[in-house]
MOPAC internal coordinates of N, CA, C and O (Angstrom, degrees):
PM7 1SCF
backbone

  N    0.0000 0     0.00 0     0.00 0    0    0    0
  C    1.4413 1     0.00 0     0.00 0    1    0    0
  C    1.5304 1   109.06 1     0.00 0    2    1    0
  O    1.2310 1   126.85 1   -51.19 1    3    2    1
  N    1.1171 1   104.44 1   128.81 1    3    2    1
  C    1.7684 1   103.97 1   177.78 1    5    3    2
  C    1.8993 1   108.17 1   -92.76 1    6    5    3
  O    1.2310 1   129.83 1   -31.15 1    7    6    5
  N    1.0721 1    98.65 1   148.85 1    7    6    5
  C    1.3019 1   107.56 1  -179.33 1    9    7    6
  C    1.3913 1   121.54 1  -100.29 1   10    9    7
  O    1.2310 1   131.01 1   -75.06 1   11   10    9
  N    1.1779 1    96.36 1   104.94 1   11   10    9
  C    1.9780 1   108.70 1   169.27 1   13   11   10
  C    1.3412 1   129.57 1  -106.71 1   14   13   11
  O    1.2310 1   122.28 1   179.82 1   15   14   13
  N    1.4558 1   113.24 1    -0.18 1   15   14   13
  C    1.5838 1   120.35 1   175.93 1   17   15   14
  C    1.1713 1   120.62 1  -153.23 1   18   17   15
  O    1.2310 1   124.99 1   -71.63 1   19   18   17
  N    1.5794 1   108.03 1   108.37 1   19   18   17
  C    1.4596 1   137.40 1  -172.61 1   21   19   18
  C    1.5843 1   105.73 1   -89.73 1   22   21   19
  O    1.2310 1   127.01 1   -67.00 1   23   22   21
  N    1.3930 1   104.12 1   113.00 1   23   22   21
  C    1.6025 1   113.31 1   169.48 1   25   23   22
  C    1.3883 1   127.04 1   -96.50 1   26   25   23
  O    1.2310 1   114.20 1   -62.30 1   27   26   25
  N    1.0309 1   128.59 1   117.70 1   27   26   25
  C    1.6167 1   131.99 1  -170.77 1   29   27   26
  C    1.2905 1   100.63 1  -112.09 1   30   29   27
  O    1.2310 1   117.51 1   -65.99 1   31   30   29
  N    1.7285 1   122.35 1   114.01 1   31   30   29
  C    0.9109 1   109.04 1   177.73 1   33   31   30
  C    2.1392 1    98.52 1  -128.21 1   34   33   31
  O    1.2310 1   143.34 1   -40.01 1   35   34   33
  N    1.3951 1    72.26 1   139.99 1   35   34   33
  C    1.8948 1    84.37 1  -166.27 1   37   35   34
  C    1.4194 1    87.08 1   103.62 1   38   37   35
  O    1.2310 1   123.78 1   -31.11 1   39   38   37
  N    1.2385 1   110.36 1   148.89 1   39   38   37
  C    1.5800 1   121.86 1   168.29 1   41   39   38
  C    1.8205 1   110.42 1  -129.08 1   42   41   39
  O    1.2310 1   122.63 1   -85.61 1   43   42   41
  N    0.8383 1   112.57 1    94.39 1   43   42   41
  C    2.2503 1    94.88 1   170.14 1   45   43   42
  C    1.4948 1    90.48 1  -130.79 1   46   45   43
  O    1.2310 1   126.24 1    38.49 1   47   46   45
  N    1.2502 1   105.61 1  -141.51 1   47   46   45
  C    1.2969 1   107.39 1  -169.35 1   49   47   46
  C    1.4481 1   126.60 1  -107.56 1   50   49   47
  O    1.2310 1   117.13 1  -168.02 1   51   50   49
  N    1.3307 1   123.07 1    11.98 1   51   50   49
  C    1.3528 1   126.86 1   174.77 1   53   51   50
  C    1.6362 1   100.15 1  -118.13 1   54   53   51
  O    1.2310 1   114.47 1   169.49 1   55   54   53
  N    1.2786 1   128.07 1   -10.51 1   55   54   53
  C    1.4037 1   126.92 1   144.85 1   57   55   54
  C    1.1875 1   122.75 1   -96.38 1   58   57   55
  O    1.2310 1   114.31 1  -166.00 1   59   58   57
  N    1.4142 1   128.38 1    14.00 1   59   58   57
  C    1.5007 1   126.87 1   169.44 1   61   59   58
  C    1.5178 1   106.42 1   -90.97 1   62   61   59
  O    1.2310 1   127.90 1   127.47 1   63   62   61
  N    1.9776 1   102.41 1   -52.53 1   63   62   61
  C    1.4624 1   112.67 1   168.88 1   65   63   62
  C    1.5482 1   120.97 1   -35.35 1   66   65   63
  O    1.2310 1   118.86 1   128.37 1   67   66   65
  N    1.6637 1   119.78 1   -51.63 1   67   66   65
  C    1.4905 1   120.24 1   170.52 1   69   67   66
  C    0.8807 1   103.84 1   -42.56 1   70   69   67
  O    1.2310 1   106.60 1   119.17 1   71   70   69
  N    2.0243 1   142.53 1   -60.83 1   71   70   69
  C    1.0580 1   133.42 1  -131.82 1   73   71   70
  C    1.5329 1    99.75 1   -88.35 1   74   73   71
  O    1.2310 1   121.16 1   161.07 1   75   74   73
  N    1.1356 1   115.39 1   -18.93 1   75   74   73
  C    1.7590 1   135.70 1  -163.80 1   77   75   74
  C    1.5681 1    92.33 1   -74.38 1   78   77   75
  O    1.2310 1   125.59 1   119.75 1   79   78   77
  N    1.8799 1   106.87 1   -60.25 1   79   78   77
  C    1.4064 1   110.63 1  -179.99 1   81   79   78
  C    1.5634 1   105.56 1   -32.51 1   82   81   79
  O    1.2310 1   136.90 1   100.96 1   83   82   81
  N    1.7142 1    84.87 1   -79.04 1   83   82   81
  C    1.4626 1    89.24 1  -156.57 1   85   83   82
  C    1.8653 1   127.36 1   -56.48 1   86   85   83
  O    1.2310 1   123.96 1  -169.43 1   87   86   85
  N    1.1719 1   110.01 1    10.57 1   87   86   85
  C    1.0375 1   128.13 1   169.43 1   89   87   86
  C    1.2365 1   118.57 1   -79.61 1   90   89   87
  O    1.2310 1   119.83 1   132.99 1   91   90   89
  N    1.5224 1   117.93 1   -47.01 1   91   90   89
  C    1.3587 1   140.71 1  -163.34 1   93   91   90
  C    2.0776 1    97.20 1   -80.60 1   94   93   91
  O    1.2310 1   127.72 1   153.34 1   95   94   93
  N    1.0584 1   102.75 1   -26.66 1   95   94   93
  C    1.3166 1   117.79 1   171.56 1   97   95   94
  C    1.5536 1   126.05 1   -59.81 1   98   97   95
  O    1.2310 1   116.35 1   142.20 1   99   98   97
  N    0.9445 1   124.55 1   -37.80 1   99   98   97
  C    1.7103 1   155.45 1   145.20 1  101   99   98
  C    1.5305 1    86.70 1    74.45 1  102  101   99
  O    1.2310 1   123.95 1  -125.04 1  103  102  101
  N    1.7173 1   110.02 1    54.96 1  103  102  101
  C    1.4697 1   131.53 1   167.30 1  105  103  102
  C    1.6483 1   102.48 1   -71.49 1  106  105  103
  O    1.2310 1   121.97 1   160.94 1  107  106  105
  N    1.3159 1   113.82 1   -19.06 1  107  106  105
  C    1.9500 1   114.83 1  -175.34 1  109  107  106
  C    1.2596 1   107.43 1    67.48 1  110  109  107
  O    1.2310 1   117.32 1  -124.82 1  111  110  109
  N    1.5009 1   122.71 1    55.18 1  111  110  109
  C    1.4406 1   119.92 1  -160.45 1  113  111  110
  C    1.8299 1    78.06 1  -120.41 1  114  113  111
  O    1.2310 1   121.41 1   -19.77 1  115  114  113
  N    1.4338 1   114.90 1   160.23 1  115  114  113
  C    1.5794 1   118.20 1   156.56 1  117  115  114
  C    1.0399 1    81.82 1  -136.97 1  118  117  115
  O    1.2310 1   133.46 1   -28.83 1  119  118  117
  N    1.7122 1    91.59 1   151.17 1  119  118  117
  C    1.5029 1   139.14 1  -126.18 1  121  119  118
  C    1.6080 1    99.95 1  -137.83 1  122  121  119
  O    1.2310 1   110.74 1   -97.15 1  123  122  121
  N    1.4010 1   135.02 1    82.85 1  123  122  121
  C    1.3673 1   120.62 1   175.50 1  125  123  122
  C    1.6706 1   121.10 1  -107.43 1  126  125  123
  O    1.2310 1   130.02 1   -41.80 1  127  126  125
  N    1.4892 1    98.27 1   138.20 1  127  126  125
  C    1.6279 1    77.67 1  -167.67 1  129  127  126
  C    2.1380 1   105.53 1  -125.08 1  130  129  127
  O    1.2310 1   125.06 1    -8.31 1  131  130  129
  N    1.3199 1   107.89 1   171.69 1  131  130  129
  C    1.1824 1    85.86 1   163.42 1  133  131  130
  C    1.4454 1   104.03 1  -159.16 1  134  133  131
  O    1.2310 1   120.57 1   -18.28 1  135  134  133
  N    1.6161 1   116.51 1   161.72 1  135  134  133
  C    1.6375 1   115.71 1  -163.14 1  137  135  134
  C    1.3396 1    87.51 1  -152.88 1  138  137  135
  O    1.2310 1   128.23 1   -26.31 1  139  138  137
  N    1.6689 1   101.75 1   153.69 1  139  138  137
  C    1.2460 1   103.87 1   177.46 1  141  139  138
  C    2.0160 1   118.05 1   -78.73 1  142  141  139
  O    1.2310 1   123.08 1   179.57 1  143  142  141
  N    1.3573 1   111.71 1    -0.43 1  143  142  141
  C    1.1874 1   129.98 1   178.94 1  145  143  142
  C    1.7966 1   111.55 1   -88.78 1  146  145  143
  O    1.2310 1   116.60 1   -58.55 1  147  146  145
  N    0.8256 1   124.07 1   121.45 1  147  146  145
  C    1.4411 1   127.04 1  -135.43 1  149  147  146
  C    2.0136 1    78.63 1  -114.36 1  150  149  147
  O    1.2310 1   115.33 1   151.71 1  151  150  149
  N    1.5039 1   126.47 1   -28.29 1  151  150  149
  C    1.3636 1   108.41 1   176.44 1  153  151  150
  C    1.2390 1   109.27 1   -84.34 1  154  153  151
  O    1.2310 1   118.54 1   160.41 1  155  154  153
  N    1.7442 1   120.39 1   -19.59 1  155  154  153
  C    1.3465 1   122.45 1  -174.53 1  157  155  154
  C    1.8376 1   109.20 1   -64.00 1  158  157  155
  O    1.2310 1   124.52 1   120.48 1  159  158  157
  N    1.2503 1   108.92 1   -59.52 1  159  158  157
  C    1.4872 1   125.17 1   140.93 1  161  159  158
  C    1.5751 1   111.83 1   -13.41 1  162  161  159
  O    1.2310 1   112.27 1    76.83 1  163  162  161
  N    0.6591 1   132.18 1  -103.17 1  163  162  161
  C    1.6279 1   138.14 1   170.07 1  165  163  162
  C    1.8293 1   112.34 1   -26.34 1  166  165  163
  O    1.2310 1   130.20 1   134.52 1  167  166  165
  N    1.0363 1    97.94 1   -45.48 1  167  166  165
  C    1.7810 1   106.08 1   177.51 1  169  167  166
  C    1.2322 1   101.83 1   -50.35 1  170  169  167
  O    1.2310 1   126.03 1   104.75 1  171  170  169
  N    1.7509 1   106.01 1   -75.25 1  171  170  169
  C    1.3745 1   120.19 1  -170.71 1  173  171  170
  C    1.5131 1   113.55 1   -45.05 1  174  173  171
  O    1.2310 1   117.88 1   137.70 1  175  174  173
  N    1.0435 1   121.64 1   -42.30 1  175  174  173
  C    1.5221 1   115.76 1  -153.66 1  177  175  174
  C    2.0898 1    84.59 1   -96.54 1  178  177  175
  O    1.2310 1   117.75 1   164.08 1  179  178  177
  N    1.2165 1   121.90 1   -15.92 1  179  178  177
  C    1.6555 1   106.39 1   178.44 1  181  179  178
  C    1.4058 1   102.31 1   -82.67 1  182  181  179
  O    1.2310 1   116.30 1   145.29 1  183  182  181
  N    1.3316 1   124.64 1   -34.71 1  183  182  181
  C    1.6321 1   136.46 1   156.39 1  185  183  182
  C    1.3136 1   116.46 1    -8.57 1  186  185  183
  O    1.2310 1   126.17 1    99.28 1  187  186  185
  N    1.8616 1   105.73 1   -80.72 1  187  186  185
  C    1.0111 1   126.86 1   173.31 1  189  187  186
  C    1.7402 1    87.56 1   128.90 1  190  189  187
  O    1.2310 1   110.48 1  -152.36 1  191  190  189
  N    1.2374 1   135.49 1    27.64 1  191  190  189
  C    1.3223 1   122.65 1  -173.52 1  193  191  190
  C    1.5739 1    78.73 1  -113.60 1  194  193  191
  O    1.2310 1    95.36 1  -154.43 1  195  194  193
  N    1.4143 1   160.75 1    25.57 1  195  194  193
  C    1.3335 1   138.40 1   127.56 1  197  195  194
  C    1.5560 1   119.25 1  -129.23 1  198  197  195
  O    1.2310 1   122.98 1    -6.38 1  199  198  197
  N    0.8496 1   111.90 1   173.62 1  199  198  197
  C    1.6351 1   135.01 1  -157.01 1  201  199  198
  C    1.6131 1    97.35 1  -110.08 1  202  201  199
  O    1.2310 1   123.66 1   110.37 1  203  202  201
  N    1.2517 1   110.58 1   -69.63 1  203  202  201
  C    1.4550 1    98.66 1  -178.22 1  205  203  202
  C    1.6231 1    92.80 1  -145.38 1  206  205  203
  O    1.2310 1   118.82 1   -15.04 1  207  206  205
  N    1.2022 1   119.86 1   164.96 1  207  206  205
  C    2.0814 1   132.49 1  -174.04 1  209  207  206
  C    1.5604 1   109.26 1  -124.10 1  210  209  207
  O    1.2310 1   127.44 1   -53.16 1  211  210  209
  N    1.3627 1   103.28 1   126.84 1  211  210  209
  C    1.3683 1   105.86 1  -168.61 1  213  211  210
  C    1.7962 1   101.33 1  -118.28 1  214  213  211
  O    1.2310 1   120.96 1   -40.07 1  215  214  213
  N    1.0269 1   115.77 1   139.93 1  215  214  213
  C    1.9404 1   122.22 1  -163.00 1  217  215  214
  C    1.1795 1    99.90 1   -72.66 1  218  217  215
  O    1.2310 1   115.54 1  -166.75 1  219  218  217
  N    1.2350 1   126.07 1    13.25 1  219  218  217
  C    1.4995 1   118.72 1   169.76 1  221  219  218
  C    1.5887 1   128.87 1   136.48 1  222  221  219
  O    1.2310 1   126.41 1   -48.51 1  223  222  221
  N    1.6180 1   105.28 1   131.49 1  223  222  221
  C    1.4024 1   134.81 1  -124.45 1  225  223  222
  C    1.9125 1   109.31 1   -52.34 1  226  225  223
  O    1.2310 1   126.33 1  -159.59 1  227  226  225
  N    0.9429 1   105.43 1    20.41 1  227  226  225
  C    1.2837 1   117.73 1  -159.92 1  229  227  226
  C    1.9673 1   104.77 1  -117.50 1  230  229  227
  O    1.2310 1   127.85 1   162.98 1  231  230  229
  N    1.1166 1   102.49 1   -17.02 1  231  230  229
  C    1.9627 1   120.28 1   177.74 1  233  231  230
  C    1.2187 1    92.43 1   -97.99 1  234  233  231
  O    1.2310 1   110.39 1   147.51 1  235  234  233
  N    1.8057 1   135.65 1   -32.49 1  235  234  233
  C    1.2337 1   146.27 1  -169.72 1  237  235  234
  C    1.6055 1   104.70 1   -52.07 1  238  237  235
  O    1.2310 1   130.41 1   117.73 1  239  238  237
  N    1.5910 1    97.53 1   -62.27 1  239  238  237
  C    1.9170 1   129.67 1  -162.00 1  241  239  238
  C    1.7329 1    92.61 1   -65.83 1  242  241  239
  O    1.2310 1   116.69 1   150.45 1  243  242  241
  N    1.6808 1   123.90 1   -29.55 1  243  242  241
  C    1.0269 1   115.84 1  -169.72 1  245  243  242
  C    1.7051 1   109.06 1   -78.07 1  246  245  243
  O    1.2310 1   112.74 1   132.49 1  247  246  245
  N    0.8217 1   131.32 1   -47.51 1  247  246  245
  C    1.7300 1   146.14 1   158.88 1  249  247  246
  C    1.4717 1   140.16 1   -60.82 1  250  249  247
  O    1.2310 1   130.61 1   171.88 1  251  250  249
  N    1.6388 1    97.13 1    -8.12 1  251  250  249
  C    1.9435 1    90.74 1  -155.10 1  253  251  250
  C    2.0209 1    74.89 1  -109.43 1  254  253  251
  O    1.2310 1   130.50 1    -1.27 1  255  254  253
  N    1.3311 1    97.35 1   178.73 1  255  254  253
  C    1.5824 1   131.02 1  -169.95 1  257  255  254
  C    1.5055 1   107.66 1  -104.46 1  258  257  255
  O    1.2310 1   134.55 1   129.48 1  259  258  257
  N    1.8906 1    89.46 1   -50.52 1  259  258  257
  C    1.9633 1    89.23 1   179.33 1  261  259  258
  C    2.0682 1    72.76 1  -149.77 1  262  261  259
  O    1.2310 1   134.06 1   -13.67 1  263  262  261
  N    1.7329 1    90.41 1   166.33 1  263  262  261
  C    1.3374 1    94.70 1  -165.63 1  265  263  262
  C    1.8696 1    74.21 1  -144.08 1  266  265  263
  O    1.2310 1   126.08 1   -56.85 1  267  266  265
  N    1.4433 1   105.91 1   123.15 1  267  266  265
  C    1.2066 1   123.35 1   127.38 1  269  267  266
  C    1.4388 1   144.29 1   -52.08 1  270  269  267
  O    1.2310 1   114.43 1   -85.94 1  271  270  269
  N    1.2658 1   128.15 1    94.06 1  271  270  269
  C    1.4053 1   132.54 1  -158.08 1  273  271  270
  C    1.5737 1   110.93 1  -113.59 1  274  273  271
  O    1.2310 1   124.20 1   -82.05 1  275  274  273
  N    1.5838 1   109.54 1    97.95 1  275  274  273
  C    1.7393 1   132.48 1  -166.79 1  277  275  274
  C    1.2683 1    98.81 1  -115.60 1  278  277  275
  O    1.2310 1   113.15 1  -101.92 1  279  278  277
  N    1.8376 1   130.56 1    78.08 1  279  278  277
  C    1.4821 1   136.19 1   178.47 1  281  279  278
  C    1.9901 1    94.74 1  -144.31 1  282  281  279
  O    1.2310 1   128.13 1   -25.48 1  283  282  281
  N    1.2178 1   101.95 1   154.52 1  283  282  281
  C    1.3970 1   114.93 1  -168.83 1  285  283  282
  C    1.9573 1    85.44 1   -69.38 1  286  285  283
  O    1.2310 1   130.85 1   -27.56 1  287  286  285
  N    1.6696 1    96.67 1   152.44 1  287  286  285
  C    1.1879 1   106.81 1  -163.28 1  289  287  286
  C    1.7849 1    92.89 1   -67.93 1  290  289  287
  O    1.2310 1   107.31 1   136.44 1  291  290  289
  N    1.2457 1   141.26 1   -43.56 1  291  290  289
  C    1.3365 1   127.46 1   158.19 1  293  291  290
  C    1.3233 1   125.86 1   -17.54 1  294  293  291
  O    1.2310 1   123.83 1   146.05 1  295  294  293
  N    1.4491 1   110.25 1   -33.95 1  295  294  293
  C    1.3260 1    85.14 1   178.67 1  297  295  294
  C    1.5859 1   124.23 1  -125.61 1  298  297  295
  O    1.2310 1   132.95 1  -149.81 1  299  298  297
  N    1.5001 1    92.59 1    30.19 1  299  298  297
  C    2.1473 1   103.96 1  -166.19 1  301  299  298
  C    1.5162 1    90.83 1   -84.42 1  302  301  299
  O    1.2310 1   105.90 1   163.99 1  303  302  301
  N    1.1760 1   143.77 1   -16.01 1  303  302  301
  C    1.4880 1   128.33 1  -173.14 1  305  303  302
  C    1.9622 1    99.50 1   -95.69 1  306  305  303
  O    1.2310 1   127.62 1   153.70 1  307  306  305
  N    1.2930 1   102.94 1   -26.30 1  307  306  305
  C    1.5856 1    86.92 1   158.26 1  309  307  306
  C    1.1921 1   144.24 1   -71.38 1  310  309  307
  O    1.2310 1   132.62 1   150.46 1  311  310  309
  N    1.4165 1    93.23 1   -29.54 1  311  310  309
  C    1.6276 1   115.52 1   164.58 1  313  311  310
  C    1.6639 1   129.11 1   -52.11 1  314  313  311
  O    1.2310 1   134.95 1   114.02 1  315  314  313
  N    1.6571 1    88.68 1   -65.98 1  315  314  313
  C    1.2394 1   101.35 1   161.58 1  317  315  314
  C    1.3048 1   134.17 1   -33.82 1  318  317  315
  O    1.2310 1   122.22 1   113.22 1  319  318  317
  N    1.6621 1   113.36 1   -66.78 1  319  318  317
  C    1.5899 1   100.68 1   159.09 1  321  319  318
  C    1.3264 1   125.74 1   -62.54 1  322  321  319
  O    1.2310 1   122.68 1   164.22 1  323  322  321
  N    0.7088 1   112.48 1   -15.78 1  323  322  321
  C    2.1580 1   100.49 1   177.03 1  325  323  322
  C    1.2707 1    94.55 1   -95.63 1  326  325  323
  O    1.2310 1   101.87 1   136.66 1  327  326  325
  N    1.2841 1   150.72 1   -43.34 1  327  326  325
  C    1.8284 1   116.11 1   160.32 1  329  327  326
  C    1.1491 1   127.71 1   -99.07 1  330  329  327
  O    1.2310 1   110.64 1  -146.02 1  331  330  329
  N    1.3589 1   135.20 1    33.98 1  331  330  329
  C    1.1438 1   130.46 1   172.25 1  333  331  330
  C    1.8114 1   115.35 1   -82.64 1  334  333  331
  O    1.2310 1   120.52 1   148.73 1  335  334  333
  N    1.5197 1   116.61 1   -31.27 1  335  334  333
  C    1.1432 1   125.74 1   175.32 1  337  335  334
  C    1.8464 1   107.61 1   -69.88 1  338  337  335
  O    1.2310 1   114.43 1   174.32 1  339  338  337
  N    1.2640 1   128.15 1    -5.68 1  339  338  337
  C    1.0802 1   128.73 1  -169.96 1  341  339  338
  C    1.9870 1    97.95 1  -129.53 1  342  341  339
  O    1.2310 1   125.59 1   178.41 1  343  342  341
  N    0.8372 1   106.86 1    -1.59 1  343  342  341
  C    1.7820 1    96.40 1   172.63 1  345  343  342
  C    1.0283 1    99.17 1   -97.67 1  346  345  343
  O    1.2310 1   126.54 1   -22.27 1  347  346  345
  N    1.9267 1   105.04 1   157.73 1  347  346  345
  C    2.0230 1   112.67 1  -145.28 1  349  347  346
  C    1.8945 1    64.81 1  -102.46 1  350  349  347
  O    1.2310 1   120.10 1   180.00 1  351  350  349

């Protein structure tokens, strides 16, 4: 499977940097991310570290190839179940 859609979910700055990388990479990948912070959202994508912002991490699992997952370890097993039934 080739990969064309990179999901970032959580945005700060050691998952913004990936998205920056992989940008800087000019792999032709789009990059969607989503956070529950609605300016972080807005940052990222005026940045240029996303492609398009989805309201939450669960529209992410429906589209991405591989999904980067940047949320305090509290809350990756919640995550997990609410997109794991929806990642390809």
């Amino acid at each position: 499977m080739k990969t064309e859609i990179v999901g970032i979910i959580g945005l700060e700055k050691i998952s913004g940097s990936i998205g920056l990388a992989l940008r800087a990479a000019d792999l032709g990948l789009e990059i969607v991310g989503a956070d529950r912070d609605r300016r972080a959202l807005g940052d990222a994508k005026e940045l240029g570290v996303l492609d398009r912002t989805r309201n939450n991490p669960l529209n992410v699992a429906k589209v991405a190839d591989i999904i980067i997952l940047s949320v305090p370890v509290a809350e990756k097993e919640a995550i997990f179940q609410s997109i794991g039934p929806e990642m390809r």
